[in-house]
C-alpha positions in Angstrom: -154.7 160.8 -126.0 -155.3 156.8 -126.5 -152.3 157.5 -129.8 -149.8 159.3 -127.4 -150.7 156.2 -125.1 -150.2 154.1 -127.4 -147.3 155.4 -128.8 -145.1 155.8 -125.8 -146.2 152.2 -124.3 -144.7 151.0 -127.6 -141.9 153.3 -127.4 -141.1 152.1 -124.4 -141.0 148.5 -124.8 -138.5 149.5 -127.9 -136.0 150.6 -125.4 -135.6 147.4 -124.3 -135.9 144.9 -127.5 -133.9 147.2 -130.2 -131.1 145.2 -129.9 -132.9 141.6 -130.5 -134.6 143.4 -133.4 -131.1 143.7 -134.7 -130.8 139.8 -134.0 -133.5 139.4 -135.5 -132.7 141.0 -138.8 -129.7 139.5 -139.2 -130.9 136.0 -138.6 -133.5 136.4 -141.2 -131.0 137.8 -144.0 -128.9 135.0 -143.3 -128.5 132.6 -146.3 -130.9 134.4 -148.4 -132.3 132.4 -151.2 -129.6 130.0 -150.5 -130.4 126.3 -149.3 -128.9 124.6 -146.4 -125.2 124.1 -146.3 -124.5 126.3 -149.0 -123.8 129.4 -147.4 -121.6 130.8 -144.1 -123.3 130.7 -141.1 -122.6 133.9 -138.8 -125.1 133.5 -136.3 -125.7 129.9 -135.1 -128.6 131.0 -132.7 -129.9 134.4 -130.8 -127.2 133.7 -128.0 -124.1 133.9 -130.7 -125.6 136.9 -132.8 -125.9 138.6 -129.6 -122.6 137.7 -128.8 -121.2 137.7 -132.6 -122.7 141.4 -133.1 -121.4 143.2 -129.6 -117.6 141.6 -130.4 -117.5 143.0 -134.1 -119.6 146.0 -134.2 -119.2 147.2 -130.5 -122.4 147.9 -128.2 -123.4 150.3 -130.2 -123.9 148.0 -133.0 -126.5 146.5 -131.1 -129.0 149.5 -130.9 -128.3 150.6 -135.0 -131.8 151.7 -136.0 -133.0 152.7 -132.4 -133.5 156.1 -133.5 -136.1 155.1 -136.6 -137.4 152.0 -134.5 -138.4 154.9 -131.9 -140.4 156.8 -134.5 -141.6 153.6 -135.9 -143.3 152.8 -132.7 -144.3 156.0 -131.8 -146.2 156.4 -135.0 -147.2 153.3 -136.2 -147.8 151.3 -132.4 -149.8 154.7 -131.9 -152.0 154.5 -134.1 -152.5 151.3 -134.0 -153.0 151.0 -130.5 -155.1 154.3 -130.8 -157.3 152.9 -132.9 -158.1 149.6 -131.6 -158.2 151.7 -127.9 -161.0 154.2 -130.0 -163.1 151.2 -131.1 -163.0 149.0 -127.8 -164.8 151.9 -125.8 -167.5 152.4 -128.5 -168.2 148.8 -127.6 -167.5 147.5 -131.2 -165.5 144.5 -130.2 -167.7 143.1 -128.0 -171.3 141.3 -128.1 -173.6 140.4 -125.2 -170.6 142.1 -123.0 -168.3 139.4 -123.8 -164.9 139.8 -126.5 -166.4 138.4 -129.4 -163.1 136.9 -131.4 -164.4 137.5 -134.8 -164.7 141.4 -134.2 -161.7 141.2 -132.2 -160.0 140.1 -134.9 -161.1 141.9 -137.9 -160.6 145.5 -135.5 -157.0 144.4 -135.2 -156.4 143.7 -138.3 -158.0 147.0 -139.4 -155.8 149.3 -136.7 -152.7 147.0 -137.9 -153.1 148.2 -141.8 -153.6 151.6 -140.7 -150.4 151.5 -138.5 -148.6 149.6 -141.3 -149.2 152.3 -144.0 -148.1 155.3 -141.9 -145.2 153.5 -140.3 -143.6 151.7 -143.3 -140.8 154.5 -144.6 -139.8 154.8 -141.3 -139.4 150.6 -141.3 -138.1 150.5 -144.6 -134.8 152.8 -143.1 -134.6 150.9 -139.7 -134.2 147.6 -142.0 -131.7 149.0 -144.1 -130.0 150.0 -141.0 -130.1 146.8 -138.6 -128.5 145.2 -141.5 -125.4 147.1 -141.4 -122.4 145.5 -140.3 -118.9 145.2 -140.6 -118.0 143.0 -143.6 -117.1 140.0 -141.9 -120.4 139.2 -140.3 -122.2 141.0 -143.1 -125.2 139.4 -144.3 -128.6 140.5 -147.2 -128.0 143.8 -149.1 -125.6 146.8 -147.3 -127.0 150.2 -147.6 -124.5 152.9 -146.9 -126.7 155.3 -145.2 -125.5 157.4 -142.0 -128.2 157.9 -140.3 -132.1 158.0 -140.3 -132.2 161.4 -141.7 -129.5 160.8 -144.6 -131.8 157.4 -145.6 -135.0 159.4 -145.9 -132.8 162.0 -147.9 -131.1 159.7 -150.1 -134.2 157.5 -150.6 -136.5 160.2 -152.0 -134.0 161.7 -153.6 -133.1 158.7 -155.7 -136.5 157.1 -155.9 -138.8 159.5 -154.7 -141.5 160.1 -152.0 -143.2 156.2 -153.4 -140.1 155.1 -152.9 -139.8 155.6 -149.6 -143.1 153.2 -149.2 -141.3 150.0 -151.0 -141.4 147.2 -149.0 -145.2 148.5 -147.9 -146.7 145.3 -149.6 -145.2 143.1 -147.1 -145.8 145.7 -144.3 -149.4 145.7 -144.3 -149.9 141.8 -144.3 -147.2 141.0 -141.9 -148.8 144.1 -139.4 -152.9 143.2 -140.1 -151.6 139.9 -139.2 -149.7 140.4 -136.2 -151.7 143.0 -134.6 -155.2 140.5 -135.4 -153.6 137.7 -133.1 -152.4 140.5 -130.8 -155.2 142.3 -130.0 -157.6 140.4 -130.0 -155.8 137.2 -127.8 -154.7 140.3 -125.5 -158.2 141.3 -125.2 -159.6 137.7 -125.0 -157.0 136.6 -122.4 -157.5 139.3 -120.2 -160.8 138.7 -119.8 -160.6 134.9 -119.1 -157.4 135.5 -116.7 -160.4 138.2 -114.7 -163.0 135.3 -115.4 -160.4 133.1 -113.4 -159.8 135.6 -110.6 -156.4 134.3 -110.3 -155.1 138.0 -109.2 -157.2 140.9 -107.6 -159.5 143.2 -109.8 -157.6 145.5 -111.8 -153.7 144.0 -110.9 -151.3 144.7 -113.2 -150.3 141.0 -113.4 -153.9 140.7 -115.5 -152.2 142.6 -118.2 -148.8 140.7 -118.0 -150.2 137.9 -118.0 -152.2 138.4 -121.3 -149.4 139.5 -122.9 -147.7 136.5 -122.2 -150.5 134.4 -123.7 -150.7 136.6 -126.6 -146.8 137.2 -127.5 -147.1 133.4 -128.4 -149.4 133.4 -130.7 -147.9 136.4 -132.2 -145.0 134.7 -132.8 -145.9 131.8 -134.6 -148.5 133.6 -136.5 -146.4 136.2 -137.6 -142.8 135.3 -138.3 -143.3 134.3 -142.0 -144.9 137.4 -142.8 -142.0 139.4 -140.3 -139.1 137.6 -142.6 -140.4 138.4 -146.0 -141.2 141.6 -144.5 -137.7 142.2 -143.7 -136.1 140.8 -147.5 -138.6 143.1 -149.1 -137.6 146.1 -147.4 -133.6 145.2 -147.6 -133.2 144.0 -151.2 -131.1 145.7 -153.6 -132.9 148.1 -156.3 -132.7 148.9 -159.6 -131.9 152.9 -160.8 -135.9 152.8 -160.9 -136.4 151.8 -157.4 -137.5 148.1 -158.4 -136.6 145.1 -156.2 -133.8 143.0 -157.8 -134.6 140.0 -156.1 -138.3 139.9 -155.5 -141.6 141.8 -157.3 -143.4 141.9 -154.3 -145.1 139.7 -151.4 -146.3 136.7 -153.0 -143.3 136.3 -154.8 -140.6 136.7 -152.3 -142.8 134.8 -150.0 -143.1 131.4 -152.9 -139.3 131.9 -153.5 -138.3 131.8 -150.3 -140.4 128.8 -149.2 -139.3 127.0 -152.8 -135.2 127.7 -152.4 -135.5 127.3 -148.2 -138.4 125.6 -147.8 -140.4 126.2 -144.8 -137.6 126.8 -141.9 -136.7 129.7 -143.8 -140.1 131.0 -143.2 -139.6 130.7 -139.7 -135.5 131.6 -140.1 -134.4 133.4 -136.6 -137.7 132.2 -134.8 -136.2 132.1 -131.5 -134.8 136.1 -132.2 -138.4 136.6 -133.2 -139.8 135.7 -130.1 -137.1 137.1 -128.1 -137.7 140.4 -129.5 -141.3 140.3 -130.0 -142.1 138.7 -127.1 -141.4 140.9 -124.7 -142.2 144.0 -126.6 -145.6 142.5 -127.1 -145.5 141.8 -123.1 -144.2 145.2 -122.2 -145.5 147.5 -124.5 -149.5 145.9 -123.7 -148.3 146.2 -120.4 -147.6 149.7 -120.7 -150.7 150.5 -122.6 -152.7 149.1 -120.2 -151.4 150.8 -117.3 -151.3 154.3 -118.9 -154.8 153.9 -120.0 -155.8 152.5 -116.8 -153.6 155.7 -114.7 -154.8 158.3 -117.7 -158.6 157.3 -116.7 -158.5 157.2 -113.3 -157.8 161.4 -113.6 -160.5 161.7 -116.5 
């Protein structure tokens, strides 16, 4: 039960930040491998991409990939979640009662890779199909899939069933990482926000209020890792299935940072947070509560 938990808290929170993780996306491909200046700018912030995307690809352009970002969470957020949820109760994260940061950390980071492994061909089509667009505010590689299904299809078909895990190097750093600061800031902050008695025993605004803390530190200590993530994933491939433009992680990651320097690391950090942000806020929130409610009847 803590995976279906898990799972539909993320799921969720998806509902309501698909279409700034189609901001997001888009922000990040923009200018790839290009310097400053040398490339057409699309979307000059989060506002205007927002904007930008509704008035050229409709409303519906704003939820592409809502059907595979479902699944995603579903799947990956569940066990993720599921896991961490398994090893908190046995105790594991804790010593002398209290969070302890280091085991905090490392259970995250262990529940992230997990999550990251199962989840990535679902990722790998949700990419390819945020970064649709209509060819004036087209930006990174454009697949010409149809649909989750007909991506899955046309992926193993062409490259077969490891094919439809490229991109997973970036997807297992970029989720151990983000799921580490997650967790275990979620975990720590919820029990110095209780230590601080600032709202009664077991109020929901405990849990919002950790999220909060931790969707910060998410942020900044994920959004590298979430843009070479995403230009891993989208990148054009040979008839072999090999990246075009990068080999892998580490060299996407040194490319970017030596073409871009390091603001393209951080490229579309405000989308980052306002996508992440509140999906980290709502779908802890979430989790917590349905844990909390699924308890209370055990």
């Amino acid at each position: 039960m803590d995976f279906v938990l898990g799972g539909v808290a993320a799921c969720g929170a998806c509902f309501f930040t698909n279409p700034l993780e189609v901001v997001k996306t888009r922000m990040q491909l923009q200018g790839e491998l290009k310097s400053r200046g040398t490339y057409k700018v699309y979307y000059r912030n989060v506002f205007h991409a927002f904007y930008t995307i509704g008035k050229i690809d409709g409303l519906t352009g704003l939820q592409k990939g809502l059907v595979p970002g479902l699944v995603y969470q579903f799947f990956m957020n569940g066990v993720r979640l599921g896991s961490y949820a398994i090893i908190e109760s046995l105790g594991y994260i804790h010593t002398d009662e209290r969070v302890s940061a280091t085991k905090s950390i490392f259970s995250g980071a262990i529940a992230g890779v997990v999550g990251a492994v199962i989840g990535s061909p679902i990722y790998l089509v949700k990419t390819h199909l945020q970064s649709q667009s209509t060819s004036s505010i087209a930006v990174g590689h454009q697949y010409k899939h149809k649909g989750m299904m007909h991506a899955l299809l046309a992926i193993h078909k062409q490259h077969g069933i490891l094919g439809l895990w490229r991109g997973a190097s970036a997807a297992v750093p970029r989720v151990s990482v983000g799921s580490a600061a997650q967790l275990s800031t979620f975990s720590a902050s919820k029990e110095l926000v209780t230590d601080l008695q600032v709202f009664p025993e077991g109020s929901w605004l405990i849990a919002l209020s950790a999220g909060m803390i931790s969707s910060v530190v998410v942020v900044l200590a994920m959004t590298p890792f979430d843009v070479v993530s995403t230009r891993l994933y989208n990148q054009p491939v040979d008839h072999v299935g090999k990246g075009i433009l990068y080999r892998g992680f580490v060299d996407c990651f040194s490319m970017t940072l030596k073409k871009e320097g390091m603001t393209g690391l951080y490229k579309g950090l405000g989308a980052s947070y306002f996508r992440i942000g509140p999906h980290t806020i709502l779908s802890l929130l979430f989790w917590n509560e349905l844990r909390t409610l699924y308890h209370s009847y055990d």
